[in-house]
C-alpha positions as CSV (number, residue, x, y, z in Angstrom):
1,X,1.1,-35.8,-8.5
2,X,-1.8,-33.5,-8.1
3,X,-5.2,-33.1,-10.3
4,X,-5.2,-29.8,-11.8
5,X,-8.5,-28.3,-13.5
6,X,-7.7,-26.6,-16.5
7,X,-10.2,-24.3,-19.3
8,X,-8.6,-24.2,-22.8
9,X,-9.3,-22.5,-26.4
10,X,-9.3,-25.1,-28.7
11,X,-8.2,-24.1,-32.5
12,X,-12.0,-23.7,-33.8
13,X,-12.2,-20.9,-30.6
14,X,-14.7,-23.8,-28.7
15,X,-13.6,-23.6,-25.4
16,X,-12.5,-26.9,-23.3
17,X,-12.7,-28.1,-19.7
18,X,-11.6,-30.7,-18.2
19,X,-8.6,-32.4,-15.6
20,X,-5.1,-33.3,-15.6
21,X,-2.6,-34.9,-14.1
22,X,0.6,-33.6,-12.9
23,X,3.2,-32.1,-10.8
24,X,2.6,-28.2,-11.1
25,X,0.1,-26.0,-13.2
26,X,3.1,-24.8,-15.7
27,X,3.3,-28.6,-16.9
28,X,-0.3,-28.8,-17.4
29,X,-0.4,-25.3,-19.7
30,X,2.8,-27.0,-21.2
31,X,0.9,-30.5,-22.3
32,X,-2.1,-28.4,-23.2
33,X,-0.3,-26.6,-25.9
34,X,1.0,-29.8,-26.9
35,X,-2.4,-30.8,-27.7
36,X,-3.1,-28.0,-29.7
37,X,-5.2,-26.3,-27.1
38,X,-4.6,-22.6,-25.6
39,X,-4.7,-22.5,-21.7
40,X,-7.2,-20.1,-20.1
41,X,-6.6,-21.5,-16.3
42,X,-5.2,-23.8,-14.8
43,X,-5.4,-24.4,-11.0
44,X,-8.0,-25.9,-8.8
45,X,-11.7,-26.7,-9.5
46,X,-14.0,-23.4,-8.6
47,X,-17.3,-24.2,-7.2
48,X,-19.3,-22.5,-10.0
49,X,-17.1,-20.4,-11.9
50,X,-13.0,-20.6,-13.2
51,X,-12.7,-17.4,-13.0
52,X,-14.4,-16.0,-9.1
53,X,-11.3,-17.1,-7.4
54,X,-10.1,-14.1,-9.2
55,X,-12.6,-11.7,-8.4
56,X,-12.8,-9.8,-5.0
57,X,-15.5,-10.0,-3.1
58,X,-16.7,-6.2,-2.2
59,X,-17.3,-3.6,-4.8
60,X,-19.5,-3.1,-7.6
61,X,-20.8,-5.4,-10.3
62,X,-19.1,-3.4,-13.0
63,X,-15.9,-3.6,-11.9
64,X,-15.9,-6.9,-11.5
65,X,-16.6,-7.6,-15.3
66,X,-14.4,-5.0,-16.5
67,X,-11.6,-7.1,-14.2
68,X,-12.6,-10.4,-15.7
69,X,-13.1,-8.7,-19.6
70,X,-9.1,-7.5,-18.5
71,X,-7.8,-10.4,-17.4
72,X,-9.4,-12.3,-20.4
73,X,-8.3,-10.5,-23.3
74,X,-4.9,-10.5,-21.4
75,X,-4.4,-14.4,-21.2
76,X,-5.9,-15.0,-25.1
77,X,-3.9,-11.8,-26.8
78,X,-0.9,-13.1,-24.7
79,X,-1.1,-16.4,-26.3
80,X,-1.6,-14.9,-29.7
81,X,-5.8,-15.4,-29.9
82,X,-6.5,-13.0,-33.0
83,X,-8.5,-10.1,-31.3
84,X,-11.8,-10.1,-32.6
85,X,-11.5,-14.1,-31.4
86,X,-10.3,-13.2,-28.1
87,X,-13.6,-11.0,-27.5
88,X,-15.8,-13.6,-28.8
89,X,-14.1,-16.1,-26.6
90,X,-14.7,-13.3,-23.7
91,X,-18.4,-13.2,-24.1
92,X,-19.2,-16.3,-24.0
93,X,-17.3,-16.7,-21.0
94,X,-18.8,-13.7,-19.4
95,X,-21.6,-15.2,-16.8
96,X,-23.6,-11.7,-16.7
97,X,-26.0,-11.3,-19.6
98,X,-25.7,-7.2,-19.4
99,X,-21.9,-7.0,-19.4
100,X,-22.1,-10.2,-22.3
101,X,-24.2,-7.6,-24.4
102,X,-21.4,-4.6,-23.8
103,X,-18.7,-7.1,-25.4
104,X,-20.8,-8.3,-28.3
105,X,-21.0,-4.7,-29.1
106,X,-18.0,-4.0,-28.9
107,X,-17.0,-7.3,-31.2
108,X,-19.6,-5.9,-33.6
109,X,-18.2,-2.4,-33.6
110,X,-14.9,-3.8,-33.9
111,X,-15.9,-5.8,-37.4
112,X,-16.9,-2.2,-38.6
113,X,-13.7,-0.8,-38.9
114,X,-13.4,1.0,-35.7
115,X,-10.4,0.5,-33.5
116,X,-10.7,-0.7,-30.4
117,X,-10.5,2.0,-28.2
118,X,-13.1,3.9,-29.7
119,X,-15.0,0.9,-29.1
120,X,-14.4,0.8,-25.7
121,X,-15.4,4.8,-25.5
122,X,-19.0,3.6,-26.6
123,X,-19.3,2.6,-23.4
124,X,-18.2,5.1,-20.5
125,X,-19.8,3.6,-17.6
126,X,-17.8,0.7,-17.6
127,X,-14.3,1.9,-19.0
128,X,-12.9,4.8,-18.0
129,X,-10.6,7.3,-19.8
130,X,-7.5,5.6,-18.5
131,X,-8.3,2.7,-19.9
132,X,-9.4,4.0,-22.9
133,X,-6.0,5.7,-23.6
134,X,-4.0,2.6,-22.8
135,X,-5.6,0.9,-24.9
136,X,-5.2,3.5,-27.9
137,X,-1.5,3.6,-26.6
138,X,-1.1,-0.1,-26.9
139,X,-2.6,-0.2,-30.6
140,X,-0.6,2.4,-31.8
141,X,2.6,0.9,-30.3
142,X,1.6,-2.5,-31.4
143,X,1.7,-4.2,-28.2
144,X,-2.3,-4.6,-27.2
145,X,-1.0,-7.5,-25.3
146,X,1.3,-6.1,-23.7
147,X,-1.3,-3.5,-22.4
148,X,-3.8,-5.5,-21.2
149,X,-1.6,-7.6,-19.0
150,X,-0.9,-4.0,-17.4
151,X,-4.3,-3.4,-17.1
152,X,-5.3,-6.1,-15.6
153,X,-2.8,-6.0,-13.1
154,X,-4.0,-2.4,-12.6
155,X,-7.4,-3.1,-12.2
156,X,-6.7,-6.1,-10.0
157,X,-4.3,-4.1,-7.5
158,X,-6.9,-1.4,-7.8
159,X,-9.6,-3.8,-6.8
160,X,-7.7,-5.2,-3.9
161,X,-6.7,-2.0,-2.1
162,X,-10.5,-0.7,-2.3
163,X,-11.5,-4.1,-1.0
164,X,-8.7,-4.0,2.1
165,X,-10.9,-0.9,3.1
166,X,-14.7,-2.0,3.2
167,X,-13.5,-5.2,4.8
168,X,-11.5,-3.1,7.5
169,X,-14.4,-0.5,7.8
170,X,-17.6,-3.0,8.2
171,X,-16.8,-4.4,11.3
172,X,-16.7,-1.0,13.5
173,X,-19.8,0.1,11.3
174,X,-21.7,-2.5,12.2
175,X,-20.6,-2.9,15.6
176,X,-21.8,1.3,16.6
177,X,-25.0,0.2,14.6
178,X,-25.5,-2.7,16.9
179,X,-24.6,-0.5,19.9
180,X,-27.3,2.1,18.6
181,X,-29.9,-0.1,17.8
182,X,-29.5,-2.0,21.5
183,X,-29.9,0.7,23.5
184,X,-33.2,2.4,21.0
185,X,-34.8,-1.0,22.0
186,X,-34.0,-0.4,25.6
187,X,-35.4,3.0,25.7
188,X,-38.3,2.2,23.5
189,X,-39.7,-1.1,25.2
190,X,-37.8,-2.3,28.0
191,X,-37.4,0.8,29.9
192,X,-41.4,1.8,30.0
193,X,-42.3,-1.4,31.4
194,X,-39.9,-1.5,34.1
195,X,-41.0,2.3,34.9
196,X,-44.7,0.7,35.3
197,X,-43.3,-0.3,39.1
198,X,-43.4,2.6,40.8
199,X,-46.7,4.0,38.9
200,X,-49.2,4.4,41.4
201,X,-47.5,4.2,44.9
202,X,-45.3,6.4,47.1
203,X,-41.6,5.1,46.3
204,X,-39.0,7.5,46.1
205,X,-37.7,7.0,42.6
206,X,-33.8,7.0,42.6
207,X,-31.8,9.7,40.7
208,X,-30.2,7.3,37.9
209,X,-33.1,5.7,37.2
210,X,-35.4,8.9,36.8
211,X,-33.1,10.2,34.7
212,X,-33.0,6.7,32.5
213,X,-37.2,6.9,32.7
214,X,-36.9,10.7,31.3
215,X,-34.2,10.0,28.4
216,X,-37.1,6.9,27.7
217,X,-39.9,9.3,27.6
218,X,-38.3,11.9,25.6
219,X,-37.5,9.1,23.0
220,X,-40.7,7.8,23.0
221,X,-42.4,11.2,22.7
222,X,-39.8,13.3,19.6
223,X,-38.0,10.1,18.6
224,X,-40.5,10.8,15.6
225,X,-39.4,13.9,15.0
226,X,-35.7,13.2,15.2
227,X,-35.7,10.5,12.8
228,X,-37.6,12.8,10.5
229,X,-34.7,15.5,11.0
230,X,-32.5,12.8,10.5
231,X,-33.7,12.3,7.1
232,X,-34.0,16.0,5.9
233,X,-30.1,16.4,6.8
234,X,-29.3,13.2,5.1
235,X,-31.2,14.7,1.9
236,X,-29.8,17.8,2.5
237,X,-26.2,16.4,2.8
238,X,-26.8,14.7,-0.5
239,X,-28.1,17.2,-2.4
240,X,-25.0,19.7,-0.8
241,X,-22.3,17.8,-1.4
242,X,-23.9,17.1,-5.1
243,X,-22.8,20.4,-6.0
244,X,-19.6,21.4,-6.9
245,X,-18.9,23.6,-4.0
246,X,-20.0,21.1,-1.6
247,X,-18.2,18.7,-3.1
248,X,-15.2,20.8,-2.6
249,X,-15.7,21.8,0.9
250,X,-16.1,18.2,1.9
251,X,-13.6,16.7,0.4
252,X,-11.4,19.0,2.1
253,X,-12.7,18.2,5.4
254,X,-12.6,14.6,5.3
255,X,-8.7,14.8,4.7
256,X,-8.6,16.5,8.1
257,X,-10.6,13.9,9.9
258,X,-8.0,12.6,12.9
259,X,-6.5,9.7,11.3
260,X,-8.8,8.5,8.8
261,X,-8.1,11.6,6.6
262,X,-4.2,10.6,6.9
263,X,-5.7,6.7,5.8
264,X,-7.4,8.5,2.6
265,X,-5.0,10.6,1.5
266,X,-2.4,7.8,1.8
267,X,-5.4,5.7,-0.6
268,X,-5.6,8.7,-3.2
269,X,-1.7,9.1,-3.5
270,X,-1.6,5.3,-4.1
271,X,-4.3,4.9,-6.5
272,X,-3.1,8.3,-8.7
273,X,0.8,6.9,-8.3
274,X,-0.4,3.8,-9.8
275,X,-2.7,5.6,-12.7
276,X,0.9,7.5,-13.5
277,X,2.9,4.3,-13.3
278,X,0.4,2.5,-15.8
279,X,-0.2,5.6,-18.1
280,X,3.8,6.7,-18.6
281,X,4.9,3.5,-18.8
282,X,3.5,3.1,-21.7
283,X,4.6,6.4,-23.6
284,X,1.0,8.3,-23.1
285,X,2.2,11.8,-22.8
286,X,2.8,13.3,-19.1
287,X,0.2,16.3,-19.2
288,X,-2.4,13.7,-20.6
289,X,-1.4,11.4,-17.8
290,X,-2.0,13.8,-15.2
291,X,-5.2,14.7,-16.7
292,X,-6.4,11.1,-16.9
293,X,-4.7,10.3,-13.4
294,X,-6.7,13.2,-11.9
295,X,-10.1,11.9,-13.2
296,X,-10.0,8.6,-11.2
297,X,-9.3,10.4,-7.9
298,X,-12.0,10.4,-6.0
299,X,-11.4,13.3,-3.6
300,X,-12.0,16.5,-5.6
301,X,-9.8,18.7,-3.4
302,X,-6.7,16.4,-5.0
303,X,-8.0,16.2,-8.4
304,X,-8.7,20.0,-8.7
305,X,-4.9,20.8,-7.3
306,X,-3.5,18.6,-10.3
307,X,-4.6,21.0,-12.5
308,X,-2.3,23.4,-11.4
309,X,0.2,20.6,-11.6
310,X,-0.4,19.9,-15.3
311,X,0.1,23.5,-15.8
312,X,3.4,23.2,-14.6
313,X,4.6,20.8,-16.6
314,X,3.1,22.5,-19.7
315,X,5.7,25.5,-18.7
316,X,8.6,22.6,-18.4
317,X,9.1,22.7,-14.4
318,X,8.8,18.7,-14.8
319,X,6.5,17.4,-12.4
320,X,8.0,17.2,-9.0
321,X,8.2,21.0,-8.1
322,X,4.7,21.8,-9.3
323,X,3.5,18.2,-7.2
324,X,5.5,20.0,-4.1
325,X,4.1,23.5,-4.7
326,X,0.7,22.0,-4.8
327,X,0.8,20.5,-1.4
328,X,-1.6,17.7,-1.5
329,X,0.5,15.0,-1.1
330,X,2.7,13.9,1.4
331,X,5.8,15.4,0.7
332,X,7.7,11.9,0.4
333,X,5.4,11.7,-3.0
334,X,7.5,14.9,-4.6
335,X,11.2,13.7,-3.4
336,X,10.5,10.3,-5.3
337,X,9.5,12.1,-8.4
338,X,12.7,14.5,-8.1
339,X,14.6,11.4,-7.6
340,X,12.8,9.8,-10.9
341,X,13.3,12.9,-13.1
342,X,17.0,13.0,-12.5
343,X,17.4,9.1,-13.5
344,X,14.7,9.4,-16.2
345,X,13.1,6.4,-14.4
346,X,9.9,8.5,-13.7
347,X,7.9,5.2,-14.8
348,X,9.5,3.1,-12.1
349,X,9.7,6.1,-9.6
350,X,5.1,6.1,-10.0
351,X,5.5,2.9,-9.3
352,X,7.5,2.2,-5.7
353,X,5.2,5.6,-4.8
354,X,2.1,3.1,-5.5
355,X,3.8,0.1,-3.5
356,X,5.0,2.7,-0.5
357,X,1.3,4.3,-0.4
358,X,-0.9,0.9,-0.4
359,X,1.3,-0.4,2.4
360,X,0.8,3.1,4.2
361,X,-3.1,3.0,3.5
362,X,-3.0,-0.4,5.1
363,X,-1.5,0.7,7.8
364,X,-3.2,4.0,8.4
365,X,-6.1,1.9,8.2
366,X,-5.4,-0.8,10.6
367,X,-4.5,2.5,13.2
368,X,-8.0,3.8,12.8
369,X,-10.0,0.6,13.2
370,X,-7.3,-0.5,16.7
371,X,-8.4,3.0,18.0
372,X,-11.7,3.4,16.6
373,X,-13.7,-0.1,17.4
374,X,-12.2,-0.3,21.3
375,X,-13.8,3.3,21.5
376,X,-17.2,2.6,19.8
377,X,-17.1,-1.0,22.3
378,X,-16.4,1.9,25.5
379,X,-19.2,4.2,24.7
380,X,-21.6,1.7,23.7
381,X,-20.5,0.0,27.3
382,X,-21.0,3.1,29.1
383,X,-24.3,3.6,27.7
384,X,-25.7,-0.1,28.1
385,X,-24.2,-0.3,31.6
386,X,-25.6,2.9,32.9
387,X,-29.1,2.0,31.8
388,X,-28.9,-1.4,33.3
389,X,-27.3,0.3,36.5
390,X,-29.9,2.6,36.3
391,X,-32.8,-0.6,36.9
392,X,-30.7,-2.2,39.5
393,X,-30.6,0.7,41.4
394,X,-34.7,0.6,41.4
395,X,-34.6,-3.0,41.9
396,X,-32.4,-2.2,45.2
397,X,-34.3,0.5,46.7
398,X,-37.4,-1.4,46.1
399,X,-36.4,-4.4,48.4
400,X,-34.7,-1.6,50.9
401,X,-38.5,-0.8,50.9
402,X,-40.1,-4.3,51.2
403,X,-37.6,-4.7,54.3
C-alpha cells in the first residue's frame, strides 16, 4: 500500500487536504466519496501547490491560469459542484491574486443573471473566442461539464505542443548566443593585448594574425555603430511587421524558411485541426468554427486563406475542396476531411488530423534542431579556432625570431 495525497470539497464547499492509505488513487476518490467529500486530486504530495504538476513549465502566466481555471471547473462540474460553487471553490484555489480577481468577477457577474459565457467575454485577454463559444455551446446543450472536460484537454494539449517547441528551440538559441558572445570578448579584450607584442619592434606580423588584429580593430572602432544599427532594424522590424502588410509578408516568408517553415506549418495545421475538432464536436456551426479556428492561428498568411474557405462552405462545397483550393495546408489535411465528409465523422476526422500534425511538428522539429545545433557548434568552431590559430601562429614566429 502506498500514501496518496488527496484535496477534497467537503459539503459546506470548505476544501480538505490531507493523506490516505491505499492501493491506487481510484480507491482513494472511491473512500473519499464515501466520506461525503468530493475529490479534487489525488496523487502524490506537490512541493508547494496540488495543482503545478499539472501546469507546463514555458509559456505565459495567463495561460497557465486559464489551464488551471479549465481543469478546475472540469473536475467540480463533473462531480456535480453547482456552478456558481464550483467558481467560488476555483478562486480560492487560484494562487495568483490578479487571475483570483478575474473569477470573483466572473462569480459576481454570474449571480446577476448573466450566463456564463458572457461572463467569460468580459474578459478577452484571458479567454478567447473559442472558448467563449464552447462554453455558450455547452449551456445551451446542457452539458457545461461535458465542455469543460473538452476544454481542458484542449488547452492542456495546446499547452504541451507550444511547450515541446521553446524547450526544443532554447538550447540552439543559447548555444549561437554563447558562440557570439565568446568570440565579441575575444575581439574586444583578448585580441588587443596580445597585439601589444609586436608594437614597437621590427617583427613581421604573420598574415592570419594581421588579419585577426584588423577584424579586432574594426570591432573596437564601429562596433558602436553596429550595435546602434542593430537596434534601429530591430525597431524597424517591429514596427513593420506591426502592420498588416508586414505582417502578411512575413508570415509568408517564415513558411518558406528551409525546414523550420515545414516545422510551423505542420504546428498551425495541428493547433487549427484541434480548434475544429473541439468546436464541431460540439454542434457550433462549421462557418463559425472556421471563423473561430482561424482567430487562434498565429500565422496570418493561414488565417487570412480560411476566409476564403469559410466562403466555400457558405456556397455548400463542404469543406475539403475549398481547404484544397486554398493551398495552405499539406495536402494530406484536405484528403482526411474528404474522407470525414463522406462518413459524416468530420468531428473525429479534425481530430486524427490534430494527432497526425503534433507528431509531424515534433518531428519536423527534432530535424531542424539535429541539423541546426551541429551547424551553429561548426561555425562557432571555425570562428574560435581561427582566432586562436591566428595567436599561435604569432606565438611561433616569435620564437622562430628569438632562435
Amino acid at each position: 500500500m502506498a500514501t496518496f495525497f488527496f484535496r477534497a470539497v467537503a459539503s459546506d464547499g470548505k476544501v480538505r487536504t490531507g493523506s490516505l492509505s491505499g492501493d491506487n488513487e481510484k480507491l482513494i476518490a472511491r473512500e473519499l466519496r464515501k466520506q461525503g467529500l468530493t475529490p479534487i486530486y489525488v496523487g502524490v504530495a506537490p512541493k508547494s501547490s496540488a495543482f503545478e504538476i499539472k501546469l507546463p513549465s514555458f509559456g505565459g502566466g495567463k495561460r497557465r491560469d486559464v489551464l488551471f481555471f479549465t481543469q478546475e471547473l472540469s473536475t467540480l462540474l463533473t462531480s456535480s459542484v453547482p456552478l456558481d460553487r464550483a467558481l467560488s471553490i476555483t478562486a480560492e484555489l487560484t494562487e495568483r491574486p490578479a487571475f483570483r480577481f478575474i473569477v470573483l468577477d466572473v462569480l459576481r457577474v454570474l449571480k446577476g443573471g448573466r450566463t456564463l459565457a458572457d461572463c467569460l467575454a468580459t474578459h478577452p485577454d484571458y479567454f478567447s473566442d473559442l472558448y467563449i463559444n464552447m462554453v455558450r455551446a455547452g449551456e445551451a446543450s446542457g452539458s457545461l461539464a461535458v465542455i469543460f472536460e473538452r476544454l481542458a484537454d484542449f488547452e492542456r494539449t495546446r499547452d504541451e505542443l507550444r511547450n515541446y517547441i521553446v524547450s526544443s528551440m532554447v538550447y540552439p538559441a543559447l548555444l549561437a548566443c554563447v558562440g557570439l558572445a565568446s568570440i565579441l570578448i575575444l575581439l574586444n579584450f583578448v585580441v588587443p593585448r596580445f597585439a601589444s607584442i609586436f608594437e614597437g619592434n621590427s617583427l613581421k606580423m604573420p598574415l592570419p594574425t594581421k588579419i585577426m588584429l584588423d577584424a579586432s580593430n574594426i570591432v573596437r572602432a564601429y562596433g558602436w555603430i553596429g550595435a546602434a544599427a542593430a537596434a534601429c532594424l530591430a525597431v524597424f522590424w517591429r514596427v513593420y511587421t506591426g502592420t498588416v502588410a508586414g505582417r502578411l509578408w512575413w508570415d509568408g516568408k517564415r513558411l518558406k524558411i528551409p525546414l523550420l517553415g515545414d516545422a510551423m506549418l505542420k504546428a498551425e495545421t495541428s493547433r487549427f485541426a484541434r480548434a475544429m475538432a473541439t468546436l464541431v464536436s460540439n454542434t457550433v456551426p462549421l462557418v463559425q468554427s472556421i471563423e473561430i479556428a482561424a482567430a487562434t492561428l498565429t500565422n496570418k498568411t493561414i488565417s487570412g486563406a480560411l476566409v476564403g474557405v469559410a466562403q466555400g462552405v457558405k456556397r455548400g462545397e463542404g469543406i475539403a475542396v475549398p481547404l484544397r483550393k486554398a493551398g495552405v495546408f499539406p495536402p494530406l489535411a484536405s484528403h482526411l476531411l474528404t474522407v470525414g465528409e463522406e462518413t459524416g465523422r468530420l468531428d473525429q476526422m479534425f481530430t486524427r488530423m490534430a494527432d497526425i500534425y503534433e507528431n509531424d511538428t515534433r518531428v519536423a522539429i527534432r530535424r531542424f534542431t539535429s541539423i541546426f545545433e551541429p551547424l551553429v557548434i561548426l561555425i562557432m568552431g571555425v570562428l574560435v579556432g581561427g582566432l586562436i590559430l591566428s595567436m599561435l601562429v604569432a606565438i611561433t614566429s616569435i620564437n622562430d625570431v628569438a632562435v
